[in-house]
C-alpha positions, 0 to 999 in steps of 0.5 A, a space after each residue: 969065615 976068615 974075612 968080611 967086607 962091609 960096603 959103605 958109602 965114602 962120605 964122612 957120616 957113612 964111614 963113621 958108621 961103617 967104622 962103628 959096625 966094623 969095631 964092634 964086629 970085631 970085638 965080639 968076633 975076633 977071628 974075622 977080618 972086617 975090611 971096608 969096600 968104600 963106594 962115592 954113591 950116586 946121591 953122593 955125587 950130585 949136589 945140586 939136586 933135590 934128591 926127589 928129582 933124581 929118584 929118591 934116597 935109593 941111590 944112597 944104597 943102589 951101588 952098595 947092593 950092586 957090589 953085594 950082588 956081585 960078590 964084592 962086598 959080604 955086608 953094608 952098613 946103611 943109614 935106615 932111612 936112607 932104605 927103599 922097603 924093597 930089597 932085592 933078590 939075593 939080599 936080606 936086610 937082617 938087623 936094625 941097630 939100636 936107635 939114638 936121638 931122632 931129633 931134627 936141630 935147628 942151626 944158626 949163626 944169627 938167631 937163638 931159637 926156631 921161635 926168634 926168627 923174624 918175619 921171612 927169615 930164610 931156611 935151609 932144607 931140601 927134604 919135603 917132610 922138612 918143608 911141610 911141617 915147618 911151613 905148617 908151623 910158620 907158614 911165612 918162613 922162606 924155604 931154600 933148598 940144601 944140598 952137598 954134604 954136612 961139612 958144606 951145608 955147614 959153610 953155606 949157614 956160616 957164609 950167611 947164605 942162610 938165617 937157618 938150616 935144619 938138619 938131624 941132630 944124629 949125624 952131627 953130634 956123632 961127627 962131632 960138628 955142633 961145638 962150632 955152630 954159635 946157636 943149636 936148638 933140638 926141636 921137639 918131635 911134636 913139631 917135627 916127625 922125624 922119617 922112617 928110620 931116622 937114627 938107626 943103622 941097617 945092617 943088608 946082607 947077602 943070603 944064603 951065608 949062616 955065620 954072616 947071618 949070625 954076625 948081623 944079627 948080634 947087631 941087631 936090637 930087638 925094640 928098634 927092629 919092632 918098631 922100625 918095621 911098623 914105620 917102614 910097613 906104613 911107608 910101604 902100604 902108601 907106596 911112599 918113596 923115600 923123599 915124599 913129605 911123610 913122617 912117621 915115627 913108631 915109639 914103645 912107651 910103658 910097653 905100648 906101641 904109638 905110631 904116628 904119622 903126618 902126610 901133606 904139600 910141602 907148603 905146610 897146607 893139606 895136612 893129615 895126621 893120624 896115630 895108633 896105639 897098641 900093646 906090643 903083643 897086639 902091635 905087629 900090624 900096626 904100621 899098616 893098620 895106620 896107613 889104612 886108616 890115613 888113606 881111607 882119609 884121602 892120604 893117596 890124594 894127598 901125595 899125588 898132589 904133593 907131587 904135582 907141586 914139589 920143586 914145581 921150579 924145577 925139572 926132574 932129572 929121570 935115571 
């Protein structure tokens, strides 16, 4: 294999990340050209809508698969969360890179801290897990929706259209976009579960080609995968789609496995919270151990009734 080309969606964020990928492949495997398919994505292109209402974090990865599948592209470099549990045929979603801080941060041009925003101070977020664990925290706080890409969501707080947005701490620092924000707090995960996913990279590729197989899985790091896996069985066993107000978050601690999960109305009311724990060896089902358990609990009922009510305000555009 003489070249490989990795499809990446052409914001600033996925270019980052896809440009990480391609040094580090090509560091360690110096005969092989890595070139970049660089693809606008369909979430990419419509900013003004909840990406619940226009089927979810999918279509951050639907045409990069499509050019996989049509012989246009050998690899993709995906944000984890951003991928469905289903891959499609004739794709295999091999490695998960190592995971960096998960944290949500809290930005402001006004206020120091999450805990010093006053009474109805404004907020801006569109992702619902967002929304229901802020409103379970501070139930008076004004949710606004977010959307564009970070560049402009950072324009939109600085103009003051906001008291505060929210957003993941990854994709900032790696940008290099937190030294002009006057206020950035991380905020801890006990308040905020972070997604199936968050900080890591997925690394899809097209089957059947043994030395892409050995390339992607140099990428791969053996903890995140493990526990990775258990977030996105438990997303998968609920039948949860990317944008539904669920967190979950698998850690190894003094090589145990806990896996926590949250799951309720955006509104920050029917919360279910629920953990497991269990030694590594022990551990490999333990993402659908805690989605059983959750909906022995009611989960299911939970997310049909956070359907009903998310951007009630709102018409779903079906694509």
């Amino acid at each position: 294999m003489k070249k490989l080309i990795i499809a990446t969606r052409a914001s600033d964020l996925a270019l980052w990340q896809a440009y990480h990928i391609k040094e580090r492949i090509e560091k360690q495997f110096p005969s092989i050209e890595v070139l970049l398919n660089k693809i606008t994505s369909r979430g990419d292109k419509i900013l003004d809508k909840p990406l619940a209402l226009i089927g979810g974090k999918g279509h951050f990865t639907k045409e990069l698969e499509d050019e996989m599948l049509a012989g246009n592209a050998d690899m993709a470099v995906h944000s984890l969360k951003d991928v469905p549990t289903f891959i499609p045929d004739g794709l295999e979603l091999i490695a998960i890179t190592k995971r960096e801080d998960q944290s949500d941060v809290f930005l402001s041009h006004k206020y120091k801290s999450f805990e010093e925003l006053p009474k109805n101070a404004v907020v801006g977020t569109t992702s619902l897990r967002r929304r229901m664990q802020l409103k379970a925290t501070r139930n008076d706080l004004v949710m606004k929706d977010l959307r564009g890409n970070v560049n402009t969501r950072l324009k939109k707080l600085k103009e003051g259209q906001y008291d505060a947005i929210i957003l993941a701490y990854i994709g900032l620092s790696r940008l290099n976009l937190l030294k002009d924000i006057p206020y950035v707090q991380k905020l801890p995960t006990s308040m905020m579960l972070p997604p199936m996913g968050q900080a890591a990279l997925g690394i899809e590729i097209v089957s059947g080609n043994e030395k892409l197989y050995e390339i992607a899985s140099y990428l791969n790091d053996p903890d995140t995968a493990f526990c990775t896996k258990q977030e996105r069985d438990f997303i998968r066993a609920i039948n949860a789609g990317c944008s539904a107000p669920v967190a979950v978050n698998a850690t190894i601690e003094d090589e145990k496995v806990i896996i926590r999960a949250m799951i309720g109305y955006p509104d920050g009311t029917n919360i279910l919270k629920d953990e497991l724990r269990a030694s590594k060896e022990r551990a490999g089902s333990l993402g659908n151990m805690l989605a059983f358990n959750m909906i022995k609990n009611g989960a299911l009922d939970i997310l049909k009734g956070a359907e009903k009510i998310a951007f009630k305000d709102e018409r779903a555009e079906r694509i």
